[in-house]
N, C-alpha and C positions, 0 to 999 in steps of 0.2 A: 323239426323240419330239417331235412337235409338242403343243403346247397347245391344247388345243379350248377352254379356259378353266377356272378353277379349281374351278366347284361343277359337282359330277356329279350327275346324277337318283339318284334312291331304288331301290334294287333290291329286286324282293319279296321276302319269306323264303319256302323255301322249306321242303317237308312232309319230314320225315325219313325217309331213306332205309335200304335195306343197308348203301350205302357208312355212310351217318353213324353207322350202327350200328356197323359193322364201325373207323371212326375211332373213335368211343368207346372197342373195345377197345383200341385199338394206344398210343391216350392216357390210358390206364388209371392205370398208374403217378405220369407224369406230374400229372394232374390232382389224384389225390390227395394226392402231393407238394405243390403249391400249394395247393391245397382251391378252384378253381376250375373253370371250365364247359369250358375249353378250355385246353390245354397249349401255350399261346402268349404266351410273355414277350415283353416291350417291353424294346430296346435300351435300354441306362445311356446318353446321349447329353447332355453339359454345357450349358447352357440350353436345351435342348431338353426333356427327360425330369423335368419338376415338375411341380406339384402338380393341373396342368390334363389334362395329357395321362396323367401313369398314372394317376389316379382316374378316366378317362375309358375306360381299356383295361382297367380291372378291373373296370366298371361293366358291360363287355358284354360279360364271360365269360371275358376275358385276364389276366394279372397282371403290373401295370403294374409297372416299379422305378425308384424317385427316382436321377438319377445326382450322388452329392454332389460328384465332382471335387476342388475346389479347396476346397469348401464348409470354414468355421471351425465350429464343433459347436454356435455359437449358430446361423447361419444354416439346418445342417439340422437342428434344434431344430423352429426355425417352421415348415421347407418340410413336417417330416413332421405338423406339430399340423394345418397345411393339409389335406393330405391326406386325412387324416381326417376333417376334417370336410366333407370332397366323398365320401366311398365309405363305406362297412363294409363292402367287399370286402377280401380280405386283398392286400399290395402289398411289396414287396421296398424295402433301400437297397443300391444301389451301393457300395462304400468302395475306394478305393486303397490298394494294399500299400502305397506309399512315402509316403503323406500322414503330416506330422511330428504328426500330433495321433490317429492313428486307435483309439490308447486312449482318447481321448475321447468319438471319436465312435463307437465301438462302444458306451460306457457310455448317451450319447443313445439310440442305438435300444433298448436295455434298458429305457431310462425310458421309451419312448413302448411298450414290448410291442412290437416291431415281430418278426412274426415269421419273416421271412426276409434272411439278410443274402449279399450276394455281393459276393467277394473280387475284384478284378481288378489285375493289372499285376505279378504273378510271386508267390514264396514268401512267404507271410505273415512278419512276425518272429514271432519267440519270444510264446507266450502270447497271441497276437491266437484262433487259433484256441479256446482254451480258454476264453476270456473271452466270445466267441459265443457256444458251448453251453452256458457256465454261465446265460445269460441264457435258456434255451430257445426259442433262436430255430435256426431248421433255416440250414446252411452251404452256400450252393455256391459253386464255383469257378475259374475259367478253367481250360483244361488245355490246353494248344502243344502237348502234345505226348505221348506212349503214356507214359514211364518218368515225367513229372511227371503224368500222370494216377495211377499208383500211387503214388507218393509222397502226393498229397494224400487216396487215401483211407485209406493207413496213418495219414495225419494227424489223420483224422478230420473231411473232408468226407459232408454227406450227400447230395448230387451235383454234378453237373460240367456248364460247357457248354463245348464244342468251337466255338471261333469261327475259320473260315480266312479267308484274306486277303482277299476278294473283300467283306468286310466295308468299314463308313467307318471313318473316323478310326484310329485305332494300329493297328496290324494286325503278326502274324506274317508268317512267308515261305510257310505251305504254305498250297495251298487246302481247302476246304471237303470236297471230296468224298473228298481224300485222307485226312485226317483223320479221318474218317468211317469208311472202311475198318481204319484203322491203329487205333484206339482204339473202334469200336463192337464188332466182333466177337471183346474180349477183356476187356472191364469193366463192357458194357451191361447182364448179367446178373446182377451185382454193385450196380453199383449207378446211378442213374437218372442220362441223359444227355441233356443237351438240345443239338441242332446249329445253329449260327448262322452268319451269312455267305451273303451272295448269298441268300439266300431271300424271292424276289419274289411265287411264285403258287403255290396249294395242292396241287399236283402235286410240288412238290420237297418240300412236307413229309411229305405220303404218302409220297414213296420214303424220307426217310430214319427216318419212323415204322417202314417195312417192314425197314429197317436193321438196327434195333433202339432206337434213338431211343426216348425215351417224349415229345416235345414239341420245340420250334423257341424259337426267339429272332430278332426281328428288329426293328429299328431304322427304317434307313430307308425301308421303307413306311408306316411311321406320320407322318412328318414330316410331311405332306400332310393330313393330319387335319384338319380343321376346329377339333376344341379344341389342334391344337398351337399354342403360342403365338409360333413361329416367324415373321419378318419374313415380309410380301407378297412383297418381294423374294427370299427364301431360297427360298419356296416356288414361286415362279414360274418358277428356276432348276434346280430339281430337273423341275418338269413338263415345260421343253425339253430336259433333257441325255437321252444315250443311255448305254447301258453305257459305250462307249471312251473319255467325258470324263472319269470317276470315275480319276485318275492316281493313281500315288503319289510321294511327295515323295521325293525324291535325296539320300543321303549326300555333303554337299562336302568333309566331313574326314574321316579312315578313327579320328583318334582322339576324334571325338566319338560318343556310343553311339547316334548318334539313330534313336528310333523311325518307324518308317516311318508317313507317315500318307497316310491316302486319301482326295482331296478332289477336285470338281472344277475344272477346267483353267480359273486365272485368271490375274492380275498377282500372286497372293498367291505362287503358286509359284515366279515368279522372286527377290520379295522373302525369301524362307524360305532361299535359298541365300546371297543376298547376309548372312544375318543368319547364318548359319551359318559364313560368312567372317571379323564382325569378332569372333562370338565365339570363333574360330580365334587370331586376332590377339591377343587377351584371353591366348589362355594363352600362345604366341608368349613374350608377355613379360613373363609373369609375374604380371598383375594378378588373376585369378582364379584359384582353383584348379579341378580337375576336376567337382568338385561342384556347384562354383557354377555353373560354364559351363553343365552337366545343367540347372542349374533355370531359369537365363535362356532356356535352348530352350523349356522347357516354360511358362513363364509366357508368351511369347512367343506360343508355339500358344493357352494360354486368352484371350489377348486378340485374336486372328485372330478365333480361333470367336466371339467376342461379339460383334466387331463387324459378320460376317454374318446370325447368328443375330438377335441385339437391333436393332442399328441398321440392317438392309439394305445394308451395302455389301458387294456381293457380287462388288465387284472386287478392291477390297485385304481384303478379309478372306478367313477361310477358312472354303467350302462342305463341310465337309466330309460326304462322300457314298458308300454301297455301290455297288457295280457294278447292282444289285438298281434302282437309280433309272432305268435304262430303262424300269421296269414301272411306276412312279409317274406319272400321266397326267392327275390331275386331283385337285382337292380334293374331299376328300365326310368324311363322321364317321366315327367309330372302328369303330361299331357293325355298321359297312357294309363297311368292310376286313376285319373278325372273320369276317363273314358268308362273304364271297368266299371267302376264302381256307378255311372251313372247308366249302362249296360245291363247289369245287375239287381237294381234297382227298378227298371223301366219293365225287365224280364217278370222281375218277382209281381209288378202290379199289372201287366198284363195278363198274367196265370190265375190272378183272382177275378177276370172275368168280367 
């Protein structure tokens, strides 16, 4: 994709149609679920996804969710008191299964009323899920895959997004559309499923709303936003890459478990191997154990992504980017990407008649 330049003109609103009619229905569920205008969540994405950008995607009909990562329970303390005071729209937090404090930080969103929380990065421990619903805050929760989607509703999720690899940053093995098939036409009616991954233009949300889908999640077309607070350089990187730069990073050890992540194609991807080497060497001889070697990758990856995201260096750090960023073409606001894409969307199920 070339860059024509980052600010795009104003597109009209348009008069509501069949189609948007006809979208209303299929985002029915969805919408509800959220208590918002449009069943279109914003990716959890680590200094990306605060207090500017999802009060800004809840602001125009989306529901925006804070992504805490790495966050200690005082820092998403502030980011969600933030928040709040940019929206009274309703806005989700992100929380990691393996983060060492997430009783914590589950009790934080309790005290702020927050009232949607989503799980990501595999089975919750013991009593995370119970400690959610005691707060009355509604659960949703990644799902890789058909037999961990019934698991987590036996657990007591009250829905699920399906996110395939075509997705940025960590990603499973299977794609989107697969996924889609394998777990929408056997839980969707049960209970409310949002699909993520690769979704750039409102035509793929119509189909997989047609699916059975009640709504989408998507990431990185928002990055391009205007209120994302993402470096000039990050964003300027994403308006050049096409689909085939968004790689994924390469296993160098078979005994280290590392997650695959999807970024695009820098100097950071040679250094990711090279680091993956000496923490090979680390266990080699002894000095760290398995666990620790896990958290050095992964501290490793938050401080890539910082230093693209915060500081622009979008050579040694890491862009991390969906496949979905050929379709990112230019900066413009939230309000305007909301629009398109439910434009798009409205277009494509009106043509089916």
């Amino acid at each position: 994709m070339s860059g024509e330049g980052l600010l795009g003109e104003a597109r009209p609103m348009h008069a509501e149609t069949d189609g948007h009619r006809r979208l209303d229905e299929l985002m029915h569920r969805g919408t509800e679920f959220l208590g918002t205008r449009w069943a279109i969540m914003g990716g959890a994405m680590s200094w990306i996804s605060e207090r500017h950008l999802v009060s800004a995607i809840s602001n125009a009909g989306g529901f925006g969710v804070i992504a805490c990562g790495a966050m200690s329970p005082e820092l998403l303390d502030t980011e969600i008191a933030e928040t709040q005071k940019r929206t009274q729209k309703p806005f989700g937090v992100n929380l990691i299964t393996m983060h060492p404090q997430l009783t914590e930080l589950i009790d934080t969103c309790a005290k702020h009323e927050v009232t949607h929380v989503v799980l990501a990065g595999g089975l919750p421990p013991g009593g995370a899920i119970d400690r959610i619903k005691a707060s009355g805050a509604k659960l949703t929760c990644f799902a890789p895959a058909l037999a961990l989607a019934k698991k987590l509703m036996r657990s007591g999720a009250d829905a699920l997004v399906i996110e395939g690899m075509e997705a940025g940053g960590h990603i499973g093995p299977v794609s989107t559309s697969v996924l889609a098939q394998e777990i929408l036409p056997v839980v969707a009616k049960d209970i409310p499923v949002f699909v993520a991954g690769g979704i750039g233009r409102g035509e793929a949300v119509a189909a997989y709303l047609e699916m059975g889908a009640v709504g989408v999640q998507l990431g990185t077309r928002f990055v391009c936003a205007n209120e994302c607070i993402a470096h000039e350089n990050f964003k300027k990187a994403f308006i050049r890459a096409s689909a085939r730069d968004a790689i994924l990073s390469i296993q160098i050890d078979p005994r280290l478990p590392v997650i695959p992540v999807r970024a695009l194609k820098n100097k950071e991807t040679e250094r990711f191997a090279a680091k993956q080497r000496e923490v090979a060497n680390l266990l080699d001889t002894g000095e760290v154990e398995m666990a620790e070697a896990q958290l050095q990758i992964e501290h490793y990856w938050a401080g890539a992504l910082k230093r693209a995201v915060i500081d622009g260096d979008v050579e040694s750090g890491s862009v991390m980017a969906g496949q979905s960023v050929g379709m990112v073409n230019r900066e413009e606001p939230v309000a305007e990407i909301i629009q398109e894409l439910v434009d798009e969307a409205a277009a494509a199920l009106e043509s089916r008649g």
